[in-house]
C-alpha positions in Angstrom: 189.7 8.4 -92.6 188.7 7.9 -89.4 189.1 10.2 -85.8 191.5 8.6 -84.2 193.1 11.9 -83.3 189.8 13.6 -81.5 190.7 10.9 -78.3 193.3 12.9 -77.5 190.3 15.7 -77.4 188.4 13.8 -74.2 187.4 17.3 -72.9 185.3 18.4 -75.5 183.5 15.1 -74.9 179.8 15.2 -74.8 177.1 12.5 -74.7 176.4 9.9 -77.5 173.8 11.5 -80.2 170.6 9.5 -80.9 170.2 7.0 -83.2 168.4 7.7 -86.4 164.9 5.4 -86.3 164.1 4.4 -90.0 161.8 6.0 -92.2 159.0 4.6 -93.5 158.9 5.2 -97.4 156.7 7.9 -96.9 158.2 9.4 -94.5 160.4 12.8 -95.1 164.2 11.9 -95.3 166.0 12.6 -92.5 168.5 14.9 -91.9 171.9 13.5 -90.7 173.6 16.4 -90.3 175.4 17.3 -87.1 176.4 20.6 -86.8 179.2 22.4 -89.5 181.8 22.6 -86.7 182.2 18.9 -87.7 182.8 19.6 -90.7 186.8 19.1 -91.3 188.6 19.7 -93.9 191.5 16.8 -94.5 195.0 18.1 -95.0 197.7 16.1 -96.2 201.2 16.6 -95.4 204.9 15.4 -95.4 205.8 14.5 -92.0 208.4 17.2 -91.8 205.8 19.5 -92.3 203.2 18.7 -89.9 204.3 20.8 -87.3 204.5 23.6 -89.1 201.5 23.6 -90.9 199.1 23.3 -87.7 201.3 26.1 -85.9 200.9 28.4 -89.1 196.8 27.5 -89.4 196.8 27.9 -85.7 198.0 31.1 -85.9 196.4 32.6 -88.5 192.9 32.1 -87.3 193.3 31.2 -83.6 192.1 28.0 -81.6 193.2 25.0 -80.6 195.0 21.8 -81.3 194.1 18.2 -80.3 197.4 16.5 -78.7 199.5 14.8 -81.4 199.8 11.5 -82.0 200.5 8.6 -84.4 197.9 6.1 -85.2 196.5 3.8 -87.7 192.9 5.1 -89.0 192.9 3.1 -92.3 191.2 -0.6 -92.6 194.6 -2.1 -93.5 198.3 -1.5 -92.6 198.9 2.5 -92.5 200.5 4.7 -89.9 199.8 8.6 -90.1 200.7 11.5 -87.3 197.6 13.2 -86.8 195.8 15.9 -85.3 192.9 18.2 -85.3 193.1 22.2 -85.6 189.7 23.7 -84.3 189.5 27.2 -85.1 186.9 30.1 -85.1 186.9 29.6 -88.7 186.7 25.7 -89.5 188.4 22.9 -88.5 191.3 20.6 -90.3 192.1 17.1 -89.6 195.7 17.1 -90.3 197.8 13.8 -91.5 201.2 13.1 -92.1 201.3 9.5 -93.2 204.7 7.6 -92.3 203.7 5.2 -94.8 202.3 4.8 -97.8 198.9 5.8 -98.2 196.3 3.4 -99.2 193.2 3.9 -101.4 191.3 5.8 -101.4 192.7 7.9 -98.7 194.4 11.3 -99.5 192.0 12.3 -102.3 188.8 12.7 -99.6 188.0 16.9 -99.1 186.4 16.9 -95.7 184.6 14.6 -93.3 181.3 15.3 -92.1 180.1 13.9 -88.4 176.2 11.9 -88.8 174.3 11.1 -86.5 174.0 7.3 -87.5 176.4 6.3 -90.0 174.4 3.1 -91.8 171.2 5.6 -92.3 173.5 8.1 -93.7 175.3 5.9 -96.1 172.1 4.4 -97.2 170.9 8.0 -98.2 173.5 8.9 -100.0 173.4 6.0 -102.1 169.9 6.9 -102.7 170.9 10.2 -104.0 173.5 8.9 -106.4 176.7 8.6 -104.2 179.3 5.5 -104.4 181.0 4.1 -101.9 185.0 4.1 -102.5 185.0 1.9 -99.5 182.9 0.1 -97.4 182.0 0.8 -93.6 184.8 0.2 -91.7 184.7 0.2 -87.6 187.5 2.2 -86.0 188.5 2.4 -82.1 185.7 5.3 -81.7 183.4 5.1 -84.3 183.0 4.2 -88.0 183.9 5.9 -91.2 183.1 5.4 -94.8 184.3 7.1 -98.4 182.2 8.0 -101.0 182.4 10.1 -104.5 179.4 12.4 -105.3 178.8 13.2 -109.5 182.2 15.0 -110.8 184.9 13.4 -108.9 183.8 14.9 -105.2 184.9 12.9 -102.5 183.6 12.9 -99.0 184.1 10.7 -95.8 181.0 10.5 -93.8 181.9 9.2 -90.0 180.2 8.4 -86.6 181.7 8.4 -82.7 180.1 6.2 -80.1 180.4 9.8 -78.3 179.8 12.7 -80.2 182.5 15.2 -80.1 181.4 18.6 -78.9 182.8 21.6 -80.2 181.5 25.4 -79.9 180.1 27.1 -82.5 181.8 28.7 -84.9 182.5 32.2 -85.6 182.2 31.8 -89.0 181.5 28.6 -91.0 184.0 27.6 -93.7 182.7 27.0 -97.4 183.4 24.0 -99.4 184.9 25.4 -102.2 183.9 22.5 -105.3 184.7 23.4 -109.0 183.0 21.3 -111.7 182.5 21.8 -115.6 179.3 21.6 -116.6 178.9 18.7 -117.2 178.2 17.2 -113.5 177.6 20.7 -112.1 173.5 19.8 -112.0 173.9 16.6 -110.9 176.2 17.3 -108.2 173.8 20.1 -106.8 170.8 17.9 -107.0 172.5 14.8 -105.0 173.9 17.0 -102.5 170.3 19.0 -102.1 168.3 15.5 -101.4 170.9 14.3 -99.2 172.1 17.4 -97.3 168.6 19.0 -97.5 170.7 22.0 -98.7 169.0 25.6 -99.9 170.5 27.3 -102.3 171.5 30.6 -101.3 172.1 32.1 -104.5 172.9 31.1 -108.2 174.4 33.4 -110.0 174.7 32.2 -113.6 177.5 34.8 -115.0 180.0 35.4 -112.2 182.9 38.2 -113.3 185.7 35.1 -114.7 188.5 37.0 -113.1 186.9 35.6 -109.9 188.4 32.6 -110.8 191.5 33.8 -113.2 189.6 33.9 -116.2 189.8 37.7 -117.1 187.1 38.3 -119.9 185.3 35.1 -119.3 182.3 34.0 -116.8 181.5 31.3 -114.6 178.6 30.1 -113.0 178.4 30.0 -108.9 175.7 28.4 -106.9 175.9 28.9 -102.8 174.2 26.5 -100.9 174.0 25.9 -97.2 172.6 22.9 -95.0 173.6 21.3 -91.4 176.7 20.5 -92.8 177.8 24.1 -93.4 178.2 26.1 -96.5 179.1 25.2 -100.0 180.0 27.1 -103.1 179.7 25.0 -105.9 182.1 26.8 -109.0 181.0 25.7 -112.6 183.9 26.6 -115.5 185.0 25.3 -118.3 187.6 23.4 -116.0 190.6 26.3 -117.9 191.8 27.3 -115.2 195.3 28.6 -114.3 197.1 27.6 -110.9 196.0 28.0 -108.2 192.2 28.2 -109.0 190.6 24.5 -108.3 193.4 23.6 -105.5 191.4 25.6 -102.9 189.1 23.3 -100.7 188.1 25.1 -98.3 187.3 29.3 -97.6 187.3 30.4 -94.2 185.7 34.0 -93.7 186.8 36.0 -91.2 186.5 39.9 -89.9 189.4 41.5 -91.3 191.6 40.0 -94.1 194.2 42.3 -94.3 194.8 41.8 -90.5 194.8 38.0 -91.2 196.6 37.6 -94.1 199.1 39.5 -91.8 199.2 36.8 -89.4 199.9 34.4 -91.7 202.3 35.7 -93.6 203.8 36.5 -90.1 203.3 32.6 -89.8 204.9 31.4 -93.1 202.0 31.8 -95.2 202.2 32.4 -98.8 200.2 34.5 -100.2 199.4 33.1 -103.8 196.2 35.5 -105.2 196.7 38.6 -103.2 193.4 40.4 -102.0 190.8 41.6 -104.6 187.3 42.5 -104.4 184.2 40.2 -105.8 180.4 41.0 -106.0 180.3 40.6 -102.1 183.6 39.9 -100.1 187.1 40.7 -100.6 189.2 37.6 -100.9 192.7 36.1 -101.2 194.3 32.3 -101.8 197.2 31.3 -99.7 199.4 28.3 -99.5 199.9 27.3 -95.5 203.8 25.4 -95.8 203.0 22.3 -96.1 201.0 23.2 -99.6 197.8 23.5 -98.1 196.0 26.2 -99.9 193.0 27.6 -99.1 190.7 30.5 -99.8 190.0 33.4 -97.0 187.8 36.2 -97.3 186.0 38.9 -95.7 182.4 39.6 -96.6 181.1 43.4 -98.0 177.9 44.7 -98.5 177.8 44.8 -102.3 
C-alpha cells in the first residue's frame, strides 16, 4: 500500500535520504531502517467508520491527522479514503476502500519507510521473504508486499522525500503470534534483515498473558531501527481477542488512557491486568481495530 495520503502532510517534509551504495559480498549488510516513527500500522475500515475511528485513535493518545483524501494507491483499479494518524505512541495509516480490495492488500500489518527500496527488497529475499507483489511506482515513492515465515506480512516503501516526523514518546510494538512451528524461523529472517537484538526471551511466559490460564507461552522481544517487536509463540489456542492485536502502544498512565478512550467510543475488550513487567489492556477502537496498550512496571 502505498503513501499517497502523507502528500497532504507537505509540512513535515524533509530532504530526500541517501541512496544505499551496494555491498560488496563481504561487506556487512546494511541496515535499511529509517527510524520506528515510520513505522505504521495499516488499519482497515468501512467507509462509514473512518471518521470515527481516526477521531477515537486521535483522542486517545493525542497527535495529529494528515488531511483526508481519496486516492488510488494500489497497482490496478482501487479507490480507498485515506489518512495518516501520527501520535506520541505510533502511527496508523488508515483506509477505507470504496471498492473492492485487491490482493494482496488488507492482510499487510504495517509499513516500514527504507532508505532504498530495491536494496531493501533484495535483502529481504535473502533472508527468506517472498514477495506477494512486485515493486510497484506510486506518485511519491514505491512500495512492495512481502510475507516473512508464519504468514507475516509486511509492506516495505520508499518517498522521493523522506517524510519527517518527531520522535516518538514511546515506540509501538509489533505484536506477532506464531506456533512453533515458524516461531525460529521468523526470528532469525527478521534478525538478518532488521539487524534486530533480542531484548529478552522468555521461554515460559504466565498463559493467562495471552488467555490461556494454566498454560505457558513463549515471548521473545526484539528491537531494531524499525522499532520494537514482540514475537508470541502458542500453541495457536487461543480465545478471542488474543492474536487480533497488531500493534501495543505504551504509554504513561493506562487507566487515564483507557479513560480517554472509552470517553472516545473505545471498547474495552481485556480490561487491565498486570504481567511480569507492564500492566496492560486490549481494546477495540469502532471501526474494529483492536489493539494492545500498556504501561510499563518495574517487576
Amino acid at each position: 500500500m502505498n503513501r499517497l495520503a502523507f502528500m497532504m502532510a507537505t509540512a513535515l517534509i524533509a530532504i530526500s535520504p541517501a541512496a544505499t551504495s551496494a555491498q560488496s559480498p563481504s561487506a556487512p549488510a546494511t541496515d535499511f531502517s529509517v527510524g520506528p516513527q515510520y513505522d505504521t500500522t495499516h488499519v482497515y475500515v468501512a467507509p462509514e467508520d473512518f471518521d470515527r475511528f481516526v477521531s477515537s485513535f486521535t483522542a486517545t493518545f493525542g497527535g495529529t491527522t494528515s488531511k483526508q483524501g481519496a486516492f488510488q494507491v494500489t497497482p490496478t483499479d482501487s479507490k480507498t479514503k485515506s489518512q495518516l494518524a501520527l501520535t506520541p505512541a505510533g502511527t496508523v495509516s488508515v483506509f477505507g476502500f470504496l471498492t473492492p480490495i485487491p490482493v494482496p492488500f488488507g492482510a499487510e500489518r504495517t509499513g516500514y519507510l527504507v532508505t532504498d527500496l530495491d536494496a531493501a527488497v533484495a535483502s529481504a529475499r535473502r533472508h527468506g521473504a517472498t514477495r506477494l507483489i512486485a515493486s510497484f511506482p506510486d506518485p511519491i515513492g514505491r512500495d512492495v508486499v512481502v510475507q516473512w515465515a508464519g504468514g507475516v506480512n509486511m509492506q516495505l516503501y520508499w518517498h522521493n522525500t523522506k517524510p519527517n516526523y518527531p520522535a516518538l514518546a514511546a515506540v509501538p510494538e509489533n505484536r506477532i503470534y506464531l506456533t512453533a512451528d515458524a516461531a525460529d524461523a521468523f526470528v532469525k529472517q527478521w534478525r538478518g534483515f532488521a539487524h534486530a537484538t533480542v531484548t529478552s526471551d522468555e521461554k515460559a511466559a504466565p498463559g493467562a498473558d495471552i488467555g490461556q490460564p494454566g498454560k505457558s507461552y513463549r515471548r521473545i522481544r526484539m528491537t531494531s531501527g524499525y522499532g520494537k517487536m514482540s514475537v508470541i509463540v502458542s500453541d495457536g489456542q487461543l480465545p478471542w481477542p488474543y492474536g487480533r492485536d497488531m500493534t501495543g502502544y505504551e504509554v504513561a498512565d493506562l487507566a487515564a488512557t483507557l479513560a480517554k478512550a472509552k470517553a472516545a467510543g473505545v471498547e474495552t475488550l481485556v480490561p487491565a491486568h498486570a504481567e511480569t513487567d507492564r500492566q496492560s489492556a486490549i481494546v477495540r477502537f469502532p471501526g474494529g481495530y483492536i489493539a494492545e496498550i500498556h504501561a510499563s512496571v518495574t517487576p
